[in-house]
C-alpha positions as YAML, in Angstrom:
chain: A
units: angstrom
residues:
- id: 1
  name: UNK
  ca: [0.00, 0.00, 0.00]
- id: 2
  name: UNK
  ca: [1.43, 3.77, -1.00]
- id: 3
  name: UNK
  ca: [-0.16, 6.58, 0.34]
- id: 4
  name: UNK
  ca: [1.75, 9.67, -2.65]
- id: 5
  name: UNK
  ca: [1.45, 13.35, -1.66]
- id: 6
  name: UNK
  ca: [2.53, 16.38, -3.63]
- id: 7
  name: UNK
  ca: [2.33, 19.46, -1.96]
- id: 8
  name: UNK
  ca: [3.01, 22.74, -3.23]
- id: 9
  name: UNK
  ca: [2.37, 26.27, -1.56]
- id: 10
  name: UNK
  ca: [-1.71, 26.44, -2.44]
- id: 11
  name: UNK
  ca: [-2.91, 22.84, -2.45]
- id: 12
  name: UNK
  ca: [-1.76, 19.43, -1.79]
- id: 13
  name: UNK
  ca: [-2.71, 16.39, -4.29]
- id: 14
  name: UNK
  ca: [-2.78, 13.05, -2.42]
- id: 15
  name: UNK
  ca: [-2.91, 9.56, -4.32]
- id: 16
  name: UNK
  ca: [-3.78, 6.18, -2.08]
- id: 17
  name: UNK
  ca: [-3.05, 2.98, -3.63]
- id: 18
  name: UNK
  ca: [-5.16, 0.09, -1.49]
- id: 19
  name: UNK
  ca: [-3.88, -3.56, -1.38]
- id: 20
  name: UNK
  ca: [-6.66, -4.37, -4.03]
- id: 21
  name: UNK
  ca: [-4.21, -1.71, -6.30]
- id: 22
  name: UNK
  ca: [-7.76, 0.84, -6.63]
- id: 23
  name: UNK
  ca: [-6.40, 4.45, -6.37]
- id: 24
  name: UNK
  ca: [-8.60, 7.19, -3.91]
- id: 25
  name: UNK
  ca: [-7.77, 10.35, -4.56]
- id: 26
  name: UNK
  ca: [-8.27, 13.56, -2.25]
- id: 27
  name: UNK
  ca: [-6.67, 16.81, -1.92]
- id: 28
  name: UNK
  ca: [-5.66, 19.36, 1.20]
- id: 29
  name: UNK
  ca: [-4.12, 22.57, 1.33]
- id: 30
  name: UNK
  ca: [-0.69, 22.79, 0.40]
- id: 31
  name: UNK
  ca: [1.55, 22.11, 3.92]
- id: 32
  name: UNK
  ca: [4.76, 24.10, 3.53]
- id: 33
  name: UNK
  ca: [7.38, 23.86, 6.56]
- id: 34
  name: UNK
  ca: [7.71, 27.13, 6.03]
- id: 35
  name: UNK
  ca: [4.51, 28.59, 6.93]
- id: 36
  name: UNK
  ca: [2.77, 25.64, 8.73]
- id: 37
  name: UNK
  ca: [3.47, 23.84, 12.42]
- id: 38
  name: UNK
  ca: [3.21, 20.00, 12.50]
- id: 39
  name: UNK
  ca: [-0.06, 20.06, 14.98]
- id: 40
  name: UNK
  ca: [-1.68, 22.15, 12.40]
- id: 41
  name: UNK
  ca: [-0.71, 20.21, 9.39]
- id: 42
  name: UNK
  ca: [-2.16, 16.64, 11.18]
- id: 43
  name: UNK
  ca: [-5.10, 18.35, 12.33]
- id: 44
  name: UNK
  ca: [-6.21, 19.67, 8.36]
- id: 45
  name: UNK
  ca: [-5.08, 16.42, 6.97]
- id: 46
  name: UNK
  ca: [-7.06, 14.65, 9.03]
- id: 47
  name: UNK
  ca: [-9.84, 16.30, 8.07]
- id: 48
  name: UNK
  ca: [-9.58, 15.98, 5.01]
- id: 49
  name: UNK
  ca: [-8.40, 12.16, 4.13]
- id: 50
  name: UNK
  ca: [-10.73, 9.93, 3.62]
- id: 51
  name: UNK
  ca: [-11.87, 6.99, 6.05]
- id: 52
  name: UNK
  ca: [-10.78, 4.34, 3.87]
- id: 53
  name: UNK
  ca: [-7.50, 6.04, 4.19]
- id: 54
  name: UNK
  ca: [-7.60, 6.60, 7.93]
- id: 55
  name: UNK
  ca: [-8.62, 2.93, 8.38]
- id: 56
  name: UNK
  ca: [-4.85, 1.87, 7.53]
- id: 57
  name: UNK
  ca: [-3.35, 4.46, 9.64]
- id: 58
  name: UNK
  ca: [-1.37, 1.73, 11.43]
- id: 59
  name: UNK
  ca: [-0.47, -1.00, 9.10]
- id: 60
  name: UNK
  ca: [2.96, -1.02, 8.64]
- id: 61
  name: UNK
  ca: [2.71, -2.07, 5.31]
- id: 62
  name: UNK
  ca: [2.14, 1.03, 4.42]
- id: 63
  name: UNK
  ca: [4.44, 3.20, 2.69]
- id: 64
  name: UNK
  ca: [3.98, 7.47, 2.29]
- id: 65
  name: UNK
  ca: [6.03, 9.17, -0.11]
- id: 66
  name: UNK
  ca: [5.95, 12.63, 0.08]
- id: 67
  name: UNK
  ca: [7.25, 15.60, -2.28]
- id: 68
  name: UNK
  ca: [6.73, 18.96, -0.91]
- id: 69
  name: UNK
  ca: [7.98, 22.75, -1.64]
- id: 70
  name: UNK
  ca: [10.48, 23.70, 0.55]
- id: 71
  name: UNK
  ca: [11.16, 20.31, 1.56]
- id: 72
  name: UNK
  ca: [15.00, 20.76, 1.07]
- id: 73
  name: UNK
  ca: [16.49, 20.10, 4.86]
- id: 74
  name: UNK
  ca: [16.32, 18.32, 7.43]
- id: 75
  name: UNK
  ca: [14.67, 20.46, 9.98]
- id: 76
  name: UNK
  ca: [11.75, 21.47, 7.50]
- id: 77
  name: UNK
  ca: [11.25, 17.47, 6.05]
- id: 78
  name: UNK
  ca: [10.88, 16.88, 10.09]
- id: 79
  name: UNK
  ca: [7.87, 19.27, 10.48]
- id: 80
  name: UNK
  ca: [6.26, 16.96, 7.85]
- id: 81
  name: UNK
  ca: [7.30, 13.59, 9.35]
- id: 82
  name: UNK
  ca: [6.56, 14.57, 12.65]
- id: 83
  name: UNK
  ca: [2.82, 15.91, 11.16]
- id: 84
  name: UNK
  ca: [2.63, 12.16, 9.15]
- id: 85
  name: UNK
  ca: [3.57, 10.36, 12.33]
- id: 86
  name: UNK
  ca: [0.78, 12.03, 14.27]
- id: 87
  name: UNK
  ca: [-1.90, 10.39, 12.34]
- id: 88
  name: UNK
  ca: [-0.34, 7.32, 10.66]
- id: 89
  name: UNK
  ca: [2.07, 6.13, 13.20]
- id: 90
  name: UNK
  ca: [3.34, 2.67, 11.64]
- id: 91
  name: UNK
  ca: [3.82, 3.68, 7.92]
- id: 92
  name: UNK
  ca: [7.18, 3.85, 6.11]
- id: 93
  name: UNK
  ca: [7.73, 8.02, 5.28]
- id: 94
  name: UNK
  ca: [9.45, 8.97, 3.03]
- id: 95
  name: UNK
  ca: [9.85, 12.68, 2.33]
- id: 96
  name: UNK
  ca: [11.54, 14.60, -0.70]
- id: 97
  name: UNK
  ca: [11.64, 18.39, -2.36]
- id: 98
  name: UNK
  ca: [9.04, 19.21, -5.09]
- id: 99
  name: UNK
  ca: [11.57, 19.28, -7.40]
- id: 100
  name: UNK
  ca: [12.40, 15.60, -7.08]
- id: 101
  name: UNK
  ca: [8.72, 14.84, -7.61]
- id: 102
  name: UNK
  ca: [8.65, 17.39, -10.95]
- id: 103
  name: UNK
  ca: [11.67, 15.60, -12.19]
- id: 104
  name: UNK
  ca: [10.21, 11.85, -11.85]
- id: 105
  name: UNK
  ca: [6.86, 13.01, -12.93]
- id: 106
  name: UNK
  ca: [8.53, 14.36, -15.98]
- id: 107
  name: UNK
  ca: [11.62, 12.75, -17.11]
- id: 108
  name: UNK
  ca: [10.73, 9.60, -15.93]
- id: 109
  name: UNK
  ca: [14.31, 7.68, -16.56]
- id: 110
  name: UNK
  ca: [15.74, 10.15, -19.07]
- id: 111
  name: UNK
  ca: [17.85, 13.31, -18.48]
- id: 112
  name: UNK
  ca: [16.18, 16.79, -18.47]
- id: 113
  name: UNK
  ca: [15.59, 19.74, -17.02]
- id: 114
  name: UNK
  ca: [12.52, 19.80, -15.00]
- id: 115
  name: UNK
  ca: [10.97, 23.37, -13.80]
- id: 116
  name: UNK
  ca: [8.11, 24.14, -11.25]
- id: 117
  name: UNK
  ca: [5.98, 27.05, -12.16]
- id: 118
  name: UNK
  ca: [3.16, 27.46, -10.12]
- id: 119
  name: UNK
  ca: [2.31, 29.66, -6.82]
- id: 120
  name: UNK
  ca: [6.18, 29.56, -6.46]
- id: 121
  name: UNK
  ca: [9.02, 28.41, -8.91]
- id: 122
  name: UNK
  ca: [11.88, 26.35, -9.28]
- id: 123
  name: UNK
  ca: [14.16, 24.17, -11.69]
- id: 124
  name: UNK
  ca: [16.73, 21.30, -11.68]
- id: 125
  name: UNK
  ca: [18.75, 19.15, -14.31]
- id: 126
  name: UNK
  ca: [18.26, 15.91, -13.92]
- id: 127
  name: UNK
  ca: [20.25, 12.90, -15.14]
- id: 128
  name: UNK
  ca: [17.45, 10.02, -15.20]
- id: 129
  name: UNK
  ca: [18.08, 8.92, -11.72]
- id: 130
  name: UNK
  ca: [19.01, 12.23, -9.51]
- id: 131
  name: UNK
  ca: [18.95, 15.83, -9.47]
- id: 132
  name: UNK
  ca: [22.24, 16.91, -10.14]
- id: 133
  name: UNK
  ca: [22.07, 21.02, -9.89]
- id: 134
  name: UNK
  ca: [19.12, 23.46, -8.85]
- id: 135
  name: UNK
  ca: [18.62, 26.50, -9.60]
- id: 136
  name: UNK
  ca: [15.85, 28.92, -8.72]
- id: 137
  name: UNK
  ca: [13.51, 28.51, -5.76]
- id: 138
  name: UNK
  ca: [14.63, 31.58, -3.73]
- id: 139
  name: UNK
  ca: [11.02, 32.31, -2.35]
- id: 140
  name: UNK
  ca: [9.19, 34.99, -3.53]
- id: 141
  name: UNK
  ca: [10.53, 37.42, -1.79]
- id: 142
  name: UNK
  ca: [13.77, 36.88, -2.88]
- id: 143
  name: UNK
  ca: [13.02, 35.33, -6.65]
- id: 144
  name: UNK
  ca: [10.59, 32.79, -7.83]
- id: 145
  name: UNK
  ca: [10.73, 34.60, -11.45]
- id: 146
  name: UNK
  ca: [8.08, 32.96, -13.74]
- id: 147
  name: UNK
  ca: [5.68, 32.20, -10.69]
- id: 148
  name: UNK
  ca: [2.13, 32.93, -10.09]
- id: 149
  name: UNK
  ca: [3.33, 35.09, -6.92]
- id: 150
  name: UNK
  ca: [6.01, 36.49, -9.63]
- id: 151
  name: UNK
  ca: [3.37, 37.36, -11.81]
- id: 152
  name: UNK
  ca: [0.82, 39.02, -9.02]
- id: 153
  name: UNK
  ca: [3.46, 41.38, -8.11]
- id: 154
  name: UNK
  ca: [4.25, 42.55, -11.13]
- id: 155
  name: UNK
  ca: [0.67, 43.54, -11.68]
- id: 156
  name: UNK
  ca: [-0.18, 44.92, -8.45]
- id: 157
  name: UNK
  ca: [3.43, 47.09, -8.95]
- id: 158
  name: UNK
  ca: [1.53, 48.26, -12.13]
- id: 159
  name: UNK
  ca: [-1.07, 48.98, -10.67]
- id: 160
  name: UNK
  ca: [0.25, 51.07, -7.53]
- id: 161
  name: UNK
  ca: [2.52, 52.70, -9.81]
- id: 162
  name: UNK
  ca: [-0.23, 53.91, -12.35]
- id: 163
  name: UNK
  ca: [1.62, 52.15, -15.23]
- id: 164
  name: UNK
  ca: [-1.49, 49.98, -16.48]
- id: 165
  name: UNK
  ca: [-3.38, 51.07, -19.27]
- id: 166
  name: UNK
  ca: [-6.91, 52.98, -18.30]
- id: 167
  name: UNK
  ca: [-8.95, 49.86, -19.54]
- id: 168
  name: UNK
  ca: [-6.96, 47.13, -17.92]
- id: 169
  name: UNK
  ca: [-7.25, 49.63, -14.59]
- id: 170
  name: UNK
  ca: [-10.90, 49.89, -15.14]
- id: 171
  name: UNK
  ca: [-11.22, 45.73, -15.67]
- id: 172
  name: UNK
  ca: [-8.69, 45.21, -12.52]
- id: 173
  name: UNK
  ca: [-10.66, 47.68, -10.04]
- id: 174
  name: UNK
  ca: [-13.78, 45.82, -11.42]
- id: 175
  name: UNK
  ca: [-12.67, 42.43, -10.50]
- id: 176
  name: UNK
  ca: [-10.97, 43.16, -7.58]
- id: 177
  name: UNK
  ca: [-11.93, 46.23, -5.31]
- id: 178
  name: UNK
  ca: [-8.96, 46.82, -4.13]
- id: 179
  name: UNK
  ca: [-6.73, 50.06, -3.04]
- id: 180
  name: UNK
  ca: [-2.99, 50.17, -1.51]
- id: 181
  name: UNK
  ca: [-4.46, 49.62, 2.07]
- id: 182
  name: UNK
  ca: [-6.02, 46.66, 1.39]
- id: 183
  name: UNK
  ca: [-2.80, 45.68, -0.36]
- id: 184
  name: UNK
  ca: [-0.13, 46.41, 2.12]
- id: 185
  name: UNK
  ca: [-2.55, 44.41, 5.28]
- id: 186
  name: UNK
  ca: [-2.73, 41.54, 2.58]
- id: 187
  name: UNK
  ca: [0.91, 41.25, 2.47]
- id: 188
  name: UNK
  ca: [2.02, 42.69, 5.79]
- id: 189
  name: UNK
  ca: [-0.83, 41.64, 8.53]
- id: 190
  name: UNK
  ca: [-2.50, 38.04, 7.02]
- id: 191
  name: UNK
  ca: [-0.49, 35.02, 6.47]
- id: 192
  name: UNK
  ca: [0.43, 33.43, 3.08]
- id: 193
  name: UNK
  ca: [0.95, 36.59, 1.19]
- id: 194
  name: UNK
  ca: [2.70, 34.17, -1.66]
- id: 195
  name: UNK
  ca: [-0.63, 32.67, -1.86]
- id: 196
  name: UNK
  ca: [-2.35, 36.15, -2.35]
- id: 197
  name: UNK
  ca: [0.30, 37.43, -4.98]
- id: 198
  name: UNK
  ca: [-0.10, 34.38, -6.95]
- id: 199
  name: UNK
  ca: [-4.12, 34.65, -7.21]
- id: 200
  name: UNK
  ca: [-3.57, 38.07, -9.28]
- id: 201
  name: UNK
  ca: [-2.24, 35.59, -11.96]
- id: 202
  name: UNK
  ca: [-5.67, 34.72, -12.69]
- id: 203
  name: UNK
  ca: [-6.53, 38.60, -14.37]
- id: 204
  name: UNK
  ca: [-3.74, 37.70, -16.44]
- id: 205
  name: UNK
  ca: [-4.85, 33.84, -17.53]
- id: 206
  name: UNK
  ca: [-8.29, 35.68, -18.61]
- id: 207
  name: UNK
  ca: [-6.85, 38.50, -20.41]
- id: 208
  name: UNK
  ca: [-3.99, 36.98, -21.69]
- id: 209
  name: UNK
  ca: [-5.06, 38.43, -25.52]
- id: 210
  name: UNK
  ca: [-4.44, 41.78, -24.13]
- id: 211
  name: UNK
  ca: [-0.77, 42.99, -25.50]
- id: 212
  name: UNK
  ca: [-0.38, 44.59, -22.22]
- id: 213
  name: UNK
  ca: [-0.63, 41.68, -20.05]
- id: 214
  name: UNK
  ca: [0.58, 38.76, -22.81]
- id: 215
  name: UNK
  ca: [3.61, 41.21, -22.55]
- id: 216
  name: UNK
  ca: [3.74, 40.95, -18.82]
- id: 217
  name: UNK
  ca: [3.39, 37.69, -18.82]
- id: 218
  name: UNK
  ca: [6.28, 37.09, -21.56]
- id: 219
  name: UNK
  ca: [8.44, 38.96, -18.93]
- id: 220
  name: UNK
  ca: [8.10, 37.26, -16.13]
- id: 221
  name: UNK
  ca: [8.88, 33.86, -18.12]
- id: 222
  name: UNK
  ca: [11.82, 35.56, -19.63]
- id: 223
  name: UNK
  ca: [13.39, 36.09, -15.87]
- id: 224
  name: UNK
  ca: [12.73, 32.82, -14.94]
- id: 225
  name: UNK
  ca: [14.44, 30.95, -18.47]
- id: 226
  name: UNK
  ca: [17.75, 33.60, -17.39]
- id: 227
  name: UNK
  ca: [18.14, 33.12, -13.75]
- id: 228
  name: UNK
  ca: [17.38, 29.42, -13.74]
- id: 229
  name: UNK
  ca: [17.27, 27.38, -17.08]
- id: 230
  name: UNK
  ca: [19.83, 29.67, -19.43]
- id: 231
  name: UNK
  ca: [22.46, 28.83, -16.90]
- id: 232
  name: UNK
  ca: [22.68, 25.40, -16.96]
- id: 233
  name: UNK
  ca: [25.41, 23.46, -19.33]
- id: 234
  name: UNK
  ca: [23.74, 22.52, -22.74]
- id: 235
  name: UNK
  ca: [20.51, 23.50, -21.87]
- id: 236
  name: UNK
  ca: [19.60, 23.78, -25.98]
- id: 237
  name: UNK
  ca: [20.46, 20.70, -26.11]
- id: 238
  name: UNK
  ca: [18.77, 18.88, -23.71]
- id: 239
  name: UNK
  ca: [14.50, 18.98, -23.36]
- id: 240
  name: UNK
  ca: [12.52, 21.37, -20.89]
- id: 241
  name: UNK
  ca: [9.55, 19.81, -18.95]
- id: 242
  name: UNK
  ca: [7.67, 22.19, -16.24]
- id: 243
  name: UNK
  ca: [4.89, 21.27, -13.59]
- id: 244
  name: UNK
  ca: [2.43, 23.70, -12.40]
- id: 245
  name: UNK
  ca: [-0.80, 25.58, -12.39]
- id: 246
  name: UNK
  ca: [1.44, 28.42, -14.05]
- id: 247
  name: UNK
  ca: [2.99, 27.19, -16.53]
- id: 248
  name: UNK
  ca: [0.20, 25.03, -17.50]
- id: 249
  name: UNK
  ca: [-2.46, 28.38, -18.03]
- id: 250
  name: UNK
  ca: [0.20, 30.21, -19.83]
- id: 251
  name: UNK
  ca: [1.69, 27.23, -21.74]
- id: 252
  name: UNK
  ca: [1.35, 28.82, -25.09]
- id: 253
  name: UNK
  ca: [3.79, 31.79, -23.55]
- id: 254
  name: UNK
  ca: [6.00, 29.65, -22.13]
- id: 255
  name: UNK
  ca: [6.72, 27.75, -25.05]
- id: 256
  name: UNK
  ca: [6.99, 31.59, -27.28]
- id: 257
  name: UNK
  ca: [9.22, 32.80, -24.91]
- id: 258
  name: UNK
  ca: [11.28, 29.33, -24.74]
- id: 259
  name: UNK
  ca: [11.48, 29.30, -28.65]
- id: 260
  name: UNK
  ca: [13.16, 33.22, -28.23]
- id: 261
  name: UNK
  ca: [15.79, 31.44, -26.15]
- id: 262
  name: UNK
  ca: [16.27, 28.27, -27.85]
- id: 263
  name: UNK
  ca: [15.09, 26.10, -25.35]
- id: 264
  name: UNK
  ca: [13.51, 22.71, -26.36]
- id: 265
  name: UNK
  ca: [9.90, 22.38, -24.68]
- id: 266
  name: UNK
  ca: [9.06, 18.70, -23.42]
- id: 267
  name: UNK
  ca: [6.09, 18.05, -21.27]
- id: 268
  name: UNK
  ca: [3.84, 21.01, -19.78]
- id: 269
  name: UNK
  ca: [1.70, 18.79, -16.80]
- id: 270
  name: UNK
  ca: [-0.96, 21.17, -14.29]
- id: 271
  name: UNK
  ca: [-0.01, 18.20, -11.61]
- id: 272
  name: UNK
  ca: [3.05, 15.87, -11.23]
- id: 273
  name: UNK
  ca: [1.21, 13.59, -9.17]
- id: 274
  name: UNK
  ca: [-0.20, 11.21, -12.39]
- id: 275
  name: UNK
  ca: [3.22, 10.49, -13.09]
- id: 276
  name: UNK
  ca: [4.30, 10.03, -9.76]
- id: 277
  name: UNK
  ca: [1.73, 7.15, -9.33]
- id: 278
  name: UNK
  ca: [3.23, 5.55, -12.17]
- id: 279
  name: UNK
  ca: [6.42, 6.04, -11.19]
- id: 280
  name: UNK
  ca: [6.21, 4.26, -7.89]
- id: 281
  name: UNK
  ca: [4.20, 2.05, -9.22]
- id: 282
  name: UNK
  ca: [6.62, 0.69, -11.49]
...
């Protein structure tokens, strides 16, 4: 029995795979180390996995493998295993970075470069068995170019700087009611501001055939191929695959801007987690 989880900063996609081999699937909110305490991460999940689930919380046969962002020490993977132990307290857990899950989803056996582009962002080269360099994933305070969180800042920076054109203004204000104070307490006073950056992105998905925004969008994609992809060696030569809600919406951008750069486009999934079934399965 395999109980896969990949989490990213927004929402959480969990496979089960019974001893009769049937798959239940169920999702959670997305359980960074970063942002969340153990006790509240075992609390939500239980909440939200299913009985059937719940019912082999202590067979030891059971095996959890789970891929999460910021997942990349030893302190933050213990915030998960300590939140995993809570409610299944026999299982075998397992617990790796995103970007190991993006990589197996994607390249399967096969070398590539696998990207996440979603609420945050990252990248790796990987040879068919290991990630062998990362780049990106500096938060999105520090980076996360190419991101949904990316993406929302640039447009609310637009917009508090009175650089949007009057009919994207008037559409924005429409949709969102908004004004610099209810900005600033967003990002300052309530938690998961990366979350509330990234849900801007959405204006952009469903206007992306405004020249305005396509062109924002372009930009922000043309950050993230420089500070992450462009610098690894023979990255023309070798495919691009990316995971994420992001790059997924905007995949006919990502692949414009990749062609400007001479960057090979592979697979474009919303959700690693189809091919992570399959890869543990095999």
């Amino acid at each position: 029995m395999m109980l896969i989880a990949d989490s990213g900063a927004t929402k959480s996609d969990w496979r089960f795979i019974g001893s009769d081999k049937k798959i239940i699937s169920f999702s959670s909110p997305g359980f960074n180390p970063l942002f969340w305490k153990s006790i509240d991460i075992a609390t939500e999940l239980k909440k939200q996995t299913p009985k059937i689930v719940l019912s082999e919380a202590e067979n030891p046969r059971l095996k959890i493998f789970f891929y999460g962002a910021s997942c990349s020490s030893k302190a933050r993977n213990k915030v998960i295993e300590i939140a995993l132990r809570i409610i299944f307290q026999k299982a075998k857990i397992e617990i790796n970075h995103d970007l190991l899950a993006s990589a197996r989803a994607l390249c399967g056996k096969t070398e590539g470069i696998a990207g996440i582009l979603g609420t945050g962002s990252n990248s790796c080269h990987y040879d068919g068995k290991k990630i062998t360099e990362a780049k990106g994933g500096l938060t999105f305070i520090l980076g996360d170019e190419g991101s949904g969180a990316h993406m929302g800042n640039e447009l609310l920076r637009a917009f508090l700087n009175n650089e949007m054109p009057d009919n994207i203004r008037t559409a924005f204000l429409k949709k969102y009611k908004i004004n610099k104070d209810k900005i600033y307490e967003a990002l300052y006073k309530k938690p998961h501001p990366n979350r509330y950056l990234a849900s801007f992105a959405d204006f952009v998905d469903d206007n992306q055939d405004e020249p305005y925004l396509r062109e924002l969008a372009k930009e922000c994609f043309r950050k993230f191929f420089d500070k992450t992809v462009c610098k690894y060696k023979n990255y023309k030569n070798i495919p691009f695959h990316c995971v994420g809600s992001i790059g997924f919406h905007f995949s006919e951008i990502v692949k414009e801007v990749a062609k400007e750069k001479n960057i090979l486009v592979g697979k474009i999934l919303k959700s690693p987690i189809e091919g992570l079934v399959e890869y543990h399965r095999t």
